[in-house]
C-alpha positions as CSV (number, residue, x, y, z in Angstrom):
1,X,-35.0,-2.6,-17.0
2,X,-31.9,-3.9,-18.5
3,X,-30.0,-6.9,-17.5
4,X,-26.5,-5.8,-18.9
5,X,-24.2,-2.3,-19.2
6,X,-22.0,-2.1,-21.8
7,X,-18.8,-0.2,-23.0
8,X,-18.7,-1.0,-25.7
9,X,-16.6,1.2,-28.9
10,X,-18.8,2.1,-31.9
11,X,-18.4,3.8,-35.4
12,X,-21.3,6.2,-36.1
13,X,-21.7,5.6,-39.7
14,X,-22.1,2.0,-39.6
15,X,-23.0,0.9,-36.1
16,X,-20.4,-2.1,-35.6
17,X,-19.2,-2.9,-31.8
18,X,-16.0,-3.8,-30.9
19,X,-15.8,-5.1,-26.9
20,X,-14.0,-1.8,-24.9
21,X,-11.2,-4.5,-24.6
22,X,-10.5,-5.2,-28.0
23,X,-9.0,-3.7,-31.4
24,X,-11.0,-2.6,-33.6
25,X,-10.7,-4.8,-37.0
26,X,-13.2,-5.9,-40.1
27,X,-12.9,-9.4,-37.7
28,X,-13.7,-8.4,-34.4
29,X,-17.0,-6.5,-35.1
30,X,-20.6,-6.9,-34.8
31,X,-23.4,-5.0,-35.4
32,X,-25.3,-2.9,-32.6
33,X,-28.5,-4.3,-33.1
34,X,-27.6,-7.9,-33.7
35,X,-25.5,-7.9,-30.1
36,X,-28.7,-6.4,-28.7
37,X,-30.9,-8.9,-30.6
38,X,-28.8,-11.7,-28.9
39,X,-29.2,-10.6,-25.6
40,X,-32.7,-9.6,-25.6
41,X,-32.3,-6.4,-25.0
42,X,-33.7,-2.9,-27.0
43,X,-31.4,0.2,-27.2
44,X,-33.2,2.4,-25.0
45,X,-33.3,-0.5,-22.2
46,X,-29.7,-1.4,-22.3
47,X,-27.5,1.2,-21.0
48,X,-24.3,1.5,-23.0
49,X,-21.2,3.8,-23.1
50,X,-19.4,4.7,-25.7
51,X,-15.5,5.2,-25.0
52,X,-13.9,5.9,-28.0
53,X,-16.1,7.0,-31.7
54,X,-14.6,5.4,-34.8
């Protein structure tokens, strides 16, 4: 079970994040699996939704 939900925006072809809050920029990115690295998590624990595909 996850401790977190995100919302997170996400291009398909290169798997960047950008917070739901936030413009998407070459500065404000990071990568799907580092953010999920950081917080401990796996992608099929941590339930995410995607708002917006770049």
């Amino acid at each position: 079970m996850s401790r977190y939900e995100l919302t997170v925006k996400k291009c398909d072809e290169c798997d960047a994040v950008w917070a739901a809050t936030s413009a998407p920029s070459r500065e404000t990115f990071v990568q799907f699996q580092l953010l999920l690295d950081i917080l401990g998590e796996t992608e099929l624990d941590t339930p995410y939704e995607v708002i917006e595909q770049l």
